[in-house]
TORMI-748349 format. One line per field, with one value per residue (C-alpha): x, z, y; chain; residue number from 1. Coordinates in nm, 2 decimals, padded with zeros to 4 digits. Each point is the difference from the previous one (the first is absolute). Layout:
BEGIN
x <- [X,...];
z <- [Z,...];
y <- [Y,...];
vexlo <- [A,...];
fikol <- [NUM,...];
# end
This chain:
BEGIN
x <- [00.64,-00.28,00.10,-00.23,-00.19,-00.20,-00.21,-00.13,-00.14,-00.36,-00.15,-00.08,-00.33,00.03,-00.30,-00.20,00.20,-00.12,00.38,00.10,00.37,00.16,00.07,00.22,-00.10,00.26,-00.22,00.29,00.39,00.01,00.24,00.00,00.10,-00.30,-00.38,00.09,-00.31,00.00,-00.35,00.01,-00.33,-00.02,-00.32,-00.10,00.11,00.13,00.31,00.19,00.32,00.14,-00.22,00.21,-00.07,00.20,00.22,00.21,-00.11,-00.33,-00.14,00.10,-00.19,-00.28,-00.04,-00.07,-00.35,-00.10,-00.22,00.16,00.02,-00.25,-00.24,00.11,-00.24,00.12,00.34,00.02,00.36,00.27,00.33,00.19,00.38,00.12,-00.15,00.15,-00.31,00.11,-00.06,-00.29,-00.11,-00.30,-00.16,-00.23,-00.19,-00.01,-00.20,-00.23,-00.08,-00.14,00.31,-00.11,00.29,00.28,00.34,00.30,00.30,00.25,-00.04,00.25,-00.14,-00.34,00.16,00.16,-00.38,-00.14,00.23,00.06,-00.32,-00.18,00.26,-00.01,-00.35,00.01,00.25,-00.22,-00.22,00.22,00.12,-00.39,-00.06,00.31,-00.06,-00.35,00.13,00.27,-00.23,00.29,-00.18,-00.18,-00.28,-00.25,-00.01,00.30,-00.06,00.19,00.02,-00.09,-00.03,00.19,-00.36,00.02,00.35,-00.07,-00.30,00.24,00.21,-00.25,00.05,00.31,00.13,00.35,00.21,00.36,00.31,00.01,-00.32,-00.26,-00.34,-00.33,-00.14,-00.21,-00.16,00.29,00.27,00.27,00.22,00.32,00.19,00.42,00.17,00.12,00.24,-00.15,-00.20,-00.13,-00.26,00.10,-00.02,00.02,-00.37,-00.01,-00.32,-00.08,-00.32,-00.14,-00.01,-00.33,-00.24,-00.01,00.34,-00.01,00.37,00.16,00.10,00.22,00.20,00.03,00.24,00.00,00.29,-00.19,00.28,00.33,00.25,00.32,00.23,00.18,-00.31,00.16,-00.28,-00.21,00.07,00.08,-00.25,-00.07,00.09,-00.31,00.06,-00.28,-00.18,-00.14,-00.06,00.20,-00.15,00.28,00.06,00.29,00.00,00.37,00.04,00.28,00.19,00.26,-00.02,00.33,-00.04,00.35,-00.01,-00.35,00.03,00.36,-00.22,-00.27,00.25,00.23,-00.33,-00.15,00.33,00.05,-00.33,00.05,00.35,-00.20,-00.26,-00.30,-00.27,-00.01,-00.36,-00.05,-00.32,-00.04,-00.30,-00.13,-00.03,00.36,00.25,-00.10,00.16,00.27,00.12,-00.01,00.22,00.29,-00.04,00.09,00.25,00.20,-00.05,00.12,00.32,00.10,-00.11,-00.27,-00.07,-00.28,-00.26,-00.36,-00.19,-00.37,-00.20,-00.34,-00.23,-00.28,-00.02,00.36,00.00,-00.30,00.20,00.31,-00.17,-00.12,00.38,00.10,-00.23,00.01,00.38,-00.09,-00.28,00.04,00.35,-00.05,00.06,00.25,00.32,00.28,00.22,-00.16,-00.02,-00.36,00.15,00.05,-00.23,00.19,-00.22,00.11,00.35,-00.18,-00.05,-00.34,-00.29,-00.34,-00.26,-00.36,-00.19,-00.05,00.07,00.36,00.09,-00.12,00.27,00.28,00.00,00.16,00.30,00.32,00.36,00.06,-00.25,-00.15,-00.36,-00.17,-00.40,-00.14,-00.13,00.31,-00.07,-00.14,-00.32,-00.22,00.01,00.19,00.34,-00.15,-00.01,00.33,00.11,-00.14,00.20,00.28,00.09,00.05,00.31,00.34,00.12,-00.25,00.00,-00.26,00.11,-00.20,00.01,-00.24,-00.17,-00.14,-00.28,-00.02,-00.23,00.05,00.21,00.26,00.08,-00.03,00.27,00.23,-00.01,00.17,-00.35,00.04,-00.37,-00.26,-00.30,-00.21,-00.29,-00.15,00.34,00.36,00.30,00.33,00.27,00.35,00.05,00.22,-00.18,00.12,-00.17,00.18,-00.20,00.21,-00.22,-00.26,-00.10,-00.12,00.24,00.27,-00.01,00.28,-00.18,-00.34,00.17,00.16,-00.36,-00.13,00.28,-00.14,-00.32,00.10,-00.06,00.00,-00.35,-00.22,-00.06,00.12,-00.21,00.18,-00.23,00.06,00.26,00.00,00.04,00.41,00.06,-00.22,00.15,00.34,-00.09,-00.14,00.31,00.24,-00.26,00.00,00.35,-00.02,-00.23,-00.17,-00.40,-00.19,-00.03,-00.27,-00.06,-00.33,-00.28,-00.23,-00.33,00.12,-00.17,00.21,-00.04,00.15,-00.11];
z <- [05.38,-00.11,00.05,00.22,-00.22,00.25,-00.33,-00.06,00.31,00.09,00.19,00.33,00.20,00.34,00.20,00.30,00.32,00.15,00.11,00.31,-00.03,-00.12,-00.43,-00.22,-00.33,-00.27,-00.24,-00.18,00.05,-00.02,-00.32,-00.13,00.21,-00.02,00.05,00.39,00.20,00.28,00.18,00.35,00.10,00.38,00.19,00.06,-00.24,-00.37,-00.04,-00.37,00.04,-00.31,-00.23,-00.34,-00.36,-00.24,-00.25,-00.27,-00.25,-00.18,00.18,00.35,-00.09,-00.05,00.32,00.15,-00.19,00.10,00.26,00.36,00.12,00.31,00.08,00.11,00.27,00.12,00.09,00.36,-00.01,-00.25,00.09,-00.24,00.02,-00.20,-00.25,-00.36,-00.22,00.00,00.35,00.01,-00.33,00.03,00.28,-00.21,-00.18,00.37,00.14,-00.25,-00.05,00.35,00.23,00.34,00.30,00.05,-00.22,00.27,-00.08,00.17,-00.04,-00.25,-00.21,-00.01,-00.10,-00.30,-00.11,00.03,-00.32,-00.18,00.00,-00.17,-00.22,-00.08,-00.06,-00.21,-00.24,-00.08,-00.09,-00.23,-00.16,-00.09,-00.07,-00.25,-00.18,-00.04,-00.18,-00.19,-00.10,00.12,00.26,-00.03,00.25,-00.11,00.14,00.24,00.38,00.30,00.25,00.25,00.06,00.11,00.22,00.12,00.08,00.21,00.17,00.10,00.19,00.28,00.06,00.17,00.37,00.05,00.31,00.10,-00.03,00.29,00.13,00.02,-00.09,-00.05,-00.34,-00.02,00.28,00.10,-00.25,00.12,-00.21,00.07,-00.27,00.02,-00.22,-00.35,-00.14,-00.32,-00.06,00.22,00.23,-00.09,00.24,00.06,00.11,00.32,00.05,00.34,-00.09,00.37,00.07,-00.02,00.22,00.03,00.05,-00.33,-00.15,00.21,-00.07,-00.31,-00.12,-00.36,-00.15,-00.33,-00.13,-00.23,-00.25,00.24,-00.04,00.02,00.31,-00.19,-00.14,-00.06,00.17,00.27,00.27,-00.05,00.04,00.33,00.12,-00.02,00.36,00.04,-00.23,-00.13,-00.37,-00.21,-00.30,-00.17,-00.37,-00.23,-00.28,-00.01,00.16,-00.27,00.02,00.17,-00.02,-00.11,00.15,-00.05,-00.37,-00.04,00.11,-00.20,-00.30,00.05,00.01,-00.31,-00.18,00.05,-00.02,-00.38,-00.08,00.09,-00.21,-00.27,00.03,00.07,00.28,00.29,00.06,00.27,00.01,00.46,00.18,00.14,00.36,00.15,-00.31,-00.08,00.32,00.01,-00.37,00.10,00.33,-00.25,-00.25,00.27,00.15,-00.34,-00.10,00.33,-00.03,-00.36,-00.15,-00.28,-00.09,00.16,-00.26,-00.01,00.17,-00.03,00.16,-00.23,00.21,00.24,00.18,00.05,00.10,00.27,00.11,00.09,00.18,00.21,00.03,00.12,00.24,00.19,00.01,00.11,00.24,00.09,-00.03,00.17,-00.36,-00.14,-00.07,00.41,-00.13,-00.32,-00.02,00.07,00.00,-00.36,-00.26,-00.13,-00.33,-00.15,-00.10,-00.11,-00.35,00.04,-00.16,00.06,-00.29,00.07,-00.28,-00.30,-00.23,00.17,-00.02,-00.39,-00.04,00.17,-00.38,-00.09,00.24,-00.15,00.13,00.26,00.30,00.21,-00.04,00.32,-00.08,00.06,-00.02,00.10,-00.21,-00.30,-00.03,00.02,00.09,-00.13,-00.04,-00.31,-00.17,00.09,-00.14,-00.31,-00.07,00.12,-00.05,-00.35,00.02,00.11,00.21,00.20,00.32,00.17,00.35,00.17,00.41,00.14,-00.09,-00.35,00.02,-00.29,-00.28,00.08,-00.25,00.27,-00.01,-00.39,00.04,00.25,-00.24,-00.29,-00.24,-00.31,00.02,00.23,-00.05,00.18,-00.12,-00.26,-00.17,00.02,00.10,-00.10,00.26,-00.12,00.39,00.22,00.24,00.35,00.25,00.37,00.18,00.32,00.04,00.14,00.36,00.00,00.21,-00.21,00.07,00.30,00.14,00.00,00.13,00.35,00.06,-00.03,00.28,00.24,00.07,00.31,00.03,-00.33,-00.17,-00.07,-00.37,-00.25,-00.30,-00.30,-00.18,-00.23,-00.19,-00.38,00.01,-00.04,00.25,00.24,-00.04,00.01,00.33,00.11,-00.09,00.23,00.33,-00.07,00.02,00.37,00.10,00.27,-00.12,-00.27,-00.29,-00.31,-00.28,00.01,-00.25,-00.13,00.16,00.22,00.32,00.31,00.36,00.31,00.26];
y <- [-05.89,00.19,00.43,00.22,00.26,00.23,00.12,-00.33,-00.05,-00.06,00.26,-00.08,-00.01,00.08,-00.16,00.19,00.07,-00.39,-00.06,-00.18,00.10,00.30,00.00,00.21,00.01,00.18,00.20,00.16,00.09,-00.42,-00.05,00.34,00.35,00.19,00.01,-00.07,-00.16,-00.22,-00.17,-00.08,-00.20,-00.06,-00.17,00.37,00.19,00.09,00.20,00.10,00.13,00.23,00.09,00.05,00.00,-00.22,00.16,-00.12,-00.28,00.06,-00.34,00.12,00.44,-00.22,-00.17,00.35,-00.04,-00.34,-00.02,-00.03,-00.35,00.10,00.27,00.33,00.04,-00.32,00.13,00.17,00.20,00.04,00.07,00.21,-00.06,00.28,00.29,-00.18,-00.07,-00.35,-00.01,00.25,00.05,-00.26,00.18,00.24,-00.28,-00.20,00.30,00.07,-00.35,-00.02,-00.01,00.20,-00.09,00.22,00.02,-00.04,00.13,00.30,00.34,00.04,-00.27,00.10,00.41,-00.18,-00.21,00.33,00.09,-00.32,-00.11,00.31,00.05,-00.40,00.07,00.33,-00.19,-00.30,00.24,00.22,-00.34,-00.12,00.34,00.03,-00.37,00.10,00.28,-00.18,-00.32,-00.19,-00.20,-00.34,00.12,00.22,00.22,-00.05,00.05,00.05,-00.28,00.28,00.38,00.30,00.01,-00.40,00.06,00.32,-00.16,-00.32,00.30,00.04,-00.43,00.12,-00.03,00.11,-00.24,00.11,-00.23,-00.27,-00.01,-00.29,00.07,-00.18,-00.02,-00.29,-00.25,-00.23,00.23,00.23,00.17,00.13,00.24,00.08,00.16,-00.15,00.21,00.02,00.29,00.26,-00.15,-00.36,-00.23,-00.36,-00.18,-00.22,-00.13,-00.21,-00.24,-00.10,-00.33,-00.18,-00.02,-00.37,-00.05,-00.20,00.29,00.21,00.36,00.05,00.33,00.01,00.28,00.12,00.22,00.22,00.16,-00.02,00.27,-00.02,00.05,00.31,00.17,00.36,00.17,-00.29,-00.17,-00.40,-00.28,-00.05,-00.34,-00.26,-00.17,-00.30,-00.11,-00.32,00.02,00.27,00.14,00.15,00.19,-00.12,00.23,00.03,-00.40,-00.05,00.30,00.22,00.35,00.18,00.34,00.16,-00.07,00.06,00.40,-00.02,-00.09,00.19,00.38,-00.15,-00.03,00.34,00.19,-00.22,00.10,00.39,-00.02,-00.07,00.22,-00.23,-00.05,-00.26,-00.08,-00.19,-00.24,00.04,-00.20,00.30,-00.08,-00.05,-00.08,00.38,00.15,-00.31,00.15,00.35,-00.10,-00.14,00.25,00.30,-00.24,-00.02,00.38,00.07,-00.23,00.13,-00.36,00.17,00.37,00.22,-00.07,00.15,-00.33,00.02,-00.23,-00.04,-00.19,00.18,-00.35,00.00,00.33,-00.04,-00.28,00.18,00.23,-00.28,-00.09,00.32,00.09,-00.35,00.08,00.34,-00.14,-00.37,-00.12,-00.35,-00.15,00.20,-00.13,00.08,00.29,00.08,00.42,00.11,00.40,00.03,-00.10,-00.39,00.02,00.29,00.19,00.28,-00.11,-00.18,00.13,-00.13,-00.04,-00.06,00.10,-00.16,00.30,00.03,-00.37,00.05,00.27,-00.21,-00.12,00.36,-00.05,00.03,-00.11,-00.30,-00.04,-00.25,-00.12,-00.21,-00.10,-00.27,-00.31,-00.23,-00.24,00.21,-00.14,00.33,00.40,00.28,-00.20,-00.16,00.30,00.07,-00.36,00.06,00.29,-00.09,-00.35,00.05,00.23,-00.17,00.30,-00.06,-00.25,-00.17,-00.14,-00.28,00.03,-00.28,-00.38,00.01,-00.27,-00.24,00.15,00.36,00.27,00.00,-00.31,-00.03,00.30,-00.19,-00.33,00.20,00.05,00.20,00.18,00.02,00.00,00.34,00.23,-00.24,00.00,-00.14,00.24,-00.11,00.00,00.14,00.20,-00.17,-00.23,-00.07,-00.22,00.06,-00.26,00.08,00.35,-00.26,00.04,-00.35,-00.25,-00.23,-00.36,00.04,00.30,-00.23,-00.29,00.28,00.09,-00.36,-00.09,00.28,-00.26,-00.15,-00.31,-00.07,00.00,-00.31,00.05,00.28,00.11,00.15,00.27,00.34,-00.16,-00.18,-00.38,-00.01,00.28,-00.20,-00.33,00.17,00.10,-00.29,-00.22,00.26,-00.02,-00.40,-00.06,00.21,-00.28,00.22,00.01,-00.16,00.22,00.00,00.16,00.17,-00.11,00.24,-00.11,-00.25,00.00,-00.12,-00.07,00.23,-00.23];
vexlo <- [A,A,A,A,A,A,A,A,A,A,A,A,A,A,A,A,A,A,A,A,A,A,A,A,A,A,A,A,A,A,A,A,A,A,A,A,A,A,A,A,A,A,A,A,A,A,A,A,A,A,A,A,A,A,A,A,A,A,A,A,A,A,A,A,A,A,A,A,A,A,A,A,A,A,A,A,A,A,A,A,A,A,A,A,A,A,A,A,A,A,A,A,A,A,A,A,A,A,A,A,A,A,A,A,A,A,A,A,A,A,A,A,A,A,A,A,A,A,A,A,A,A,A,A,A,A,A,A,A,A,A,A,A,A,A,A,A,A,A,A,A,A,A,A,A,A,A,A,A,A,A,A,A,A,A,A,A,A,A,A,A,A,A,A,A,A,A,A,A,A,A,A,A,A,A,A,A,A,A,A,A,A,A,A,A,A,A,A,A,A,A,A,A,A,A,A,A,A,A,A,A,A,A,A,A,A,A,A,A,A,A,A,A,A,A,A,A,A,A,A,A,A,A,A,A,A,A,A,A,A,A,A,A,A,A,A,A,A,A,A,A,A,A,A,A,A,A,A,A,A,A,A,A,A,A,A,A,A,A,A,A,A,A,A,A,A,A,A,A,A,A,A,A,A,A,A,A,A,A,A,A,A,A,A,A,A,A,A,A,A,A,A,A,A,A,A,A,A,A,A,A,A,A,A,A,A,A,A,A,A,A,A,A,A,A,A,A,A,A,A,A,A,A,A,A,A,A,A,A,A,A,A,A,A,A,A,A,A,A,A,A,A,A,A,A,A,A,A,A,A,A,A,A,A,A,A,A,A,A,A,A,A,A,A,A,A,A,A,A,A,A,A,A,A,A,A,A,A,A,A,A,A,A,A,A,A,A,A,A,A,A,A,A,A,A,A,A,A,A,A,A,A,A,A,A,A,A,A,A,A,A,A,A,A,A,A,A,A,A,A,A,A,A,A,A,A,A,A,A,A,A,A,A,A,A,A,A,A,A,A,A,A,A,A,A,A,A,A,A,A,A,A,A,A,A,A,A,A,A,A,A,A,A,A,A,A,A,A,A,A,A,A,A,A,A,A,A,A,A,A,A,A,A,A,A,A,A];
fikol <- [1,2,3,4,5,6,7,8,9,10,11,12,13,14,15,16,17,18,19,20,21,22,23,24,25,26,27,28,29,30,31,32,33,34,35,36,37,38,39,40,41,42,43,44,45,46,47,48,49,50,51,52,53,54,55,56,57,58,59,60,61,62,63,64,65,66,67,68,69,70,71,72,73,74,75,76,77,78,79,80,81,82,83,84,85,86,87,88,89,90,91,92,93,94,95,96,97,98,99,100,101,102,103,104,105,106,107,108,109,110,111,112,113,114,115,116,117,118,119,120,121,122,123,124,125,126,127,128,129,130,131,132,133,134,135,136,137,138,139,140,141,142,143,144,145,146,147,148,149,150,151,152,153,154,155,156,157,158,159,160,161,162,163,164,165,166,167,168,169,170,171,172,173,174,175,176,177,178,179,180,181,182,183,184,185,186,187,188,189,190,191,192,193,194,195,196,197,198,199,200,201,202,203,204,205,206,207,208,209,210,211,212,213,214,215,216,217,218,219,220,221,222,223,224,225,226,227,228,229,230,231,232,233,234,235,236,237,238,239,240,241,242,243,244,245,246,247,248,249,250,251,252,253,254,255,256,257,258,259,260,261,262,263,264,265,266,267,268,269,270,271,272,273,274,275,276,277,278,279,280,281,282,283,284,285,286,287,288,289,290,291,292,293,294,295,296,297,298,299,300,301,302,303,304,305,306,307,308,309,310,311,312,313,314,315,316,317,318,319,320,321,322,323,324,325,326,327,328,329,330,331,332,333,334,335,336,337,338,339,340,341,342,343,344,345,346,347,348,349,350,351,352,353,354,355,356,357,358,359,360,361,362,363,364,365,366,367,368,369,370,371,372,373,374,375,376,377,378,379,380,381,382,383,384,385,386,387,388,389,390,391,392,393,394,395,396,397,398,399,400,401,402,403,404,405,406,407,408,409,410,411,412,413,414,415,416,417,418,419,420,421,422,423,424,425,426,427,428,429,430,431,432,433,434,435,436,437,438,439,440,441,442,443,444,445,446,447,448,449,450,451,452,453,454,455,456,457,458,459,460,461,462,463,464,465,466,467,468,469,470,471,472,473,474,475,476,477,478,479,480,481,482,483,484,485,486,487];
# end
């Protein structure tokens, strides 16, 4: 049997909105995680939901410059299910290539765009500018797929919704967000498509999970329960595996507390936007049990910074989300040994530390910002220790790292890697396999039809193969392209 490659793929062409019946059409997040975009045609109306950018392998970065499949200004709402630029990150170049509806997300959501997506801008263009510098790129000269400015002028698309409302945001669509448990502001999508006019398909609910937390999220509130439904589209970036909490954290305090003994520094490569806050949580939680020393912890990424603050004013301001009988009177980020760096001149001088401390900067997956500088120098020292906390796509330094490679390359050059490399996949607020198939069972009755998406082809089929044996809903594999019925 021939194997499903998602890069080989031919692109699809989406035809005019001329539908009778309601289509889905999986322009990405089919047979890889990221790069998340879903179409929704209806007989009135055009809908995308997610609007990500593809990471990882060089063949999937480079999907984010092919043209999109159909015009911007044909598109009448987007629904944006959570703030990570794999959800989001796509919007800028949606906008200015002639996208004029309204962005729908929650307020929380759209307070996170309003930092990812400059910052995801601003560093697209330090990276042109930097290869243009270096001569290292193909392109010349090398350009950003968008702006600082495009991604700032995609802010004002924006319409905030609360948790558990339905709203109107197309003719014949209404969209209902709930809370995911993910991130901050994530939320799982329920869109109601009317029935049509001629009687010829009746009304149809179509859920999509967006990234679902996990019931135990340290700081959130679990997924909320998906009730009726008739098609489920559902992530299964963790489809074939269980999370081992208790050892994870064990691992995670034995490794800083070795690496302190010896004298070295724990960086720690965080997604800015809630792994950030989730490490920061455990770190004051082990200080505060005797597990690791007080070390100096400085947290060297404006975006993650911006995005704590987020974090602790919703906790301060808007605790619907946040986690029954989490603390909101003390400060769950910080021991008193945080220390904030902003500038670039003082993350420059965290290379004149001495003695053991703790390093958080992102990106997660080390594939850009001010962690790779921090790589470079330290991934060729053995005292040192680099600890992995999330999903490393395919293709990206993290998930070289996590594989066991003996140089990386970075910077127009190859690092060697003698530091102590740790991947703690259990730090990952995405569901496991059982935790995807106890939110699957909430639909009641059981749904017609269950699309797999955001998850490589063997954690997909995994996942397929467990909700098969239950026997309670056909279940596919999504195809990147593939256009199906909701009727």
């Amino acid at each position: 049997m021939d194997t499903y490659d998602p890069l080989r793929q031919p692109k699809p062409s989406i035809p005019p909105v001329t539908t009778t019946v309601p289509v889905l059409t999986f322009l990405g997040a089919a047979g890889t995680v990221t790069g998340s975009r879903f179409l929704i045609d209806t007989p009135t109306a055009r809908v995308l939901v997610d609007a990500g950018l593809f990471q990882g392998l060089k063949p999937l970065r480079l999907r984010n410059w092919d043209r999109f499949p159909v015009p911007p200004k044909s598109i009448d709402a987007i629904v944006i299910t959570h703030a990570h630029v794999d959800h989001v990150g796509y919007l800028p170049a949606l906008v200015r290539d002639g996208f004029r509806g309204k962005v729908h997300a929650t307020e929380s959501t759209a307070d996170l765009a309003g930092i990812v997506l400059p910052d995801s801008g601003h560093l697209q263009e330090e990276e042109a500018s930097f290869a243009n510098r270096k001569g290292f790129s193909k392109h010349h000269p090398a350009l950003p797929l968008y702006t600082e400015q495009d991604a700032r002028d995609s802010l004002d698309s924006f319409v905030t919704h609360p948790f558990d409302h339905e709203f109107e945001i197309a003719p014949g669509v209404r969209l209902r967000f709930r809370p995911a448990g993910h991130i901050l502001g994530s939320a799982t999508a329920t869109l109601r498509l009317a029935a049509a006019s001629d009687g010829s398909h009746d009304e149809r609910t179509i859920v999509f999970s967006g990234d679902l937390g996990r019931p135990h999220h340290p700081l959130l509130r679990p997924p909320t329960p998906i009730g009726r439904a008739d098609v489920v589209v559902m992530e299964s970036t963790y489809g074939n595996r269980l999370h081992d909490d208790d050892h994870a954290i064990e691992r995670f305090g034995d490794a800083i507390a070795r690496t302190a003994a010896r004298g070295g520094t724990v960086l720690i490569p965080a997604f800015a936007v809630d792994r950030t806050e989730v490490i920061l949580f455990h770190l004051r939680r082990l200080v505060e049990a005797g597990t690791i020393p007080k070390l100096p912890i400085y947290v060297d990424s404006p975006m993650a910074l911006a995005a704590l603050a987020v974090y602790r004013r919703s906790m301060r301001d808007d605790p619907e989300q946040i986690a029954p009988g989490l603390d909101l009177h003390t400060d769950p980020f910080d021991a008193g040994n945080v220390t904030e760096v902003r500038q670039v001149r003082d993350s420059k001088a965290l290379a004149n530390l001495n003695g053991p401390v703790i390093l958080v900067s992102a990106s997660g997956m080390a594939t850009g910002g001010r962690v790779i500088h921090h790589l470079k120098r330290l991934l060729p020292d053995p005292r040192n220790t680099v600890l992995l906390v999330g999903f490393q796509a395919p293709g990206t330094r993290g998930r070289r790292l996590a594989e066991g490679a003996r140089e990386v390359k970075m910077l127009g050059g190859y690092v060697p890697v003698r530091a102590e490399v740790i991947d703690l996949e259990a730090f990952s607020v995405h569901a496991d396999q059982s935790e995807l198939v106890d939110w699957l069972e909430t639909a009641q009755p059981p749904p017609e039809m269950v699309y797999l998406v955001h998850g490589e082809p063997d954690s997909a089929a995994a996942l397929k193969l467990v909700l098969d044996d239950r026997d309670r809903h056909p279940t596919v594999v999504a195809r990147d392209g593939e256009r199906v019925r909701l009727d």
